[in-house]
VEXLO-634897 format. One line per field, with one value per residue (C-alpha): residue number from 1; residue in one letter; x, y, z. Coordinates in nm, 2 decimals, decimal comma. Each point is the difference from the previous one (the first is absolute). Layout:
<sites>
k (NUM  ...)
r (A  ...)
xx (X  ...)
yy (Y  ...)
zz (Z  ...)
</sites>
This chain:
<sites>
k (1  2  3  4  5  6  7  8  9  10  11  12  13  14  15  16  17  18  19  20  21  22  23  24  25  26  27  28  29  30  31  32  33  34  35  36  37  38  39  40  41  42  43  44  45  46  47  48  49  50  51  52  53  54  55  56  57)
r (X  X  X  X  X  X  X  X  X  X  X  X  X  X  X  X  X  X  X  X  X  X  X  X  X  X  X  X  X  X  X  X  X  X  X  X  X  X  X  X  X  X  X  X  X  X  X  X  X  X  X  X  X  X  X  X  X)
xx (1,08  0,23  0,25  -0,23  -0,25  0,26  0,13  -0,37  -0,04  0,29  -0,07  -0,36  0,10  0,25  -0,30  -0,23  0,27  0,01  -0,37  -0,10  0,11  -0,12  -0,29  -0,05  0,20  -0,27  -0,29  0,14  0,05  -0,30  0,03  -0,06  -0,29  0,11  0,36  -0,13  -0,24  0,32  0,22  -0,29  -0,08  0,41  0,04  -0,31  0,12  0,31  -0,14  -0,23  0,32  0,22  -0,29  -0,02  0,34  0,05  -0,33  0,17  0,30)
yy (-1,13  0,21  -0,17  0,04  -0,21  -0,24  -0,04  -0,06  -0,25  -0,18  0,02  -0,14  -0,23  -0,18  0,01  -0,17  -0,27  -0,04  0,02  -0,21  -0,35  0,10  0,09  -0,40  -0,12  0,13  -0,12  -0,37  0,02  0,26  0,05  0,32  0,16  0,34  0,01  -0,19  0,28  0,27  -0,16  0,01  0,35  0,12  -0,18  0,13  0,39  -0,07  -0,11  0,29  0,22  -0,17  0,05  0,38  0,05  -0,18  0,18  0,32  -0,01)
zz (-11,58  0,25  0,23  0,30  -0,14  -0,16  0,34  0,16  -0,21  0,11  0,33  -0,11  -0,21  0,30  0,29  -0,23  -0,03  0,37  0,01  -0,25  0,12  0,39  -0,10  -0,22  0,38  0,18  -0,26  0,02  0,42  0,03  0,43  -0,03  -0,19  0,06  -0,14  -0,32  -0,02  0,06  -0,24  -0,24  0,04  0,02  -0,33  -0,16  0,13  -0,17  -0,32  -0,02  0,04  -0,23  -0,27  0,09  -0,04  -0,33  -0,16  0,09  -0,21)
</sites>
């Protein structure tokens, strides 16, 4: 794995930190249905990326 990716995955690695408990936030307090459905998809995005990027080495 290259330093670019390294560094994506980093950068990955800290949103889905941030993301993750939101995304629970908004699950317990669910006012809106479309953020939990954001979140959901952002987090899923990232996933997918973080699994491309690893396969690749």
């Amino acid at each position: 794995m290259d330093k670019k990716a390294k560094k994506r995955l980093d950068v990955i690695n800290k949103k889905l930190q941030v993301l993750r408990p939101r995304l629970a936030g908004s699950r317990a307090q669910a006012d809106d249905p479309a953020e939990l459905k954001q979140l959901e998809d952002e987090i899923a995005q990232l996933e997918r990326e973080v699994a491309e990027l690893k396969s690749s080495k």
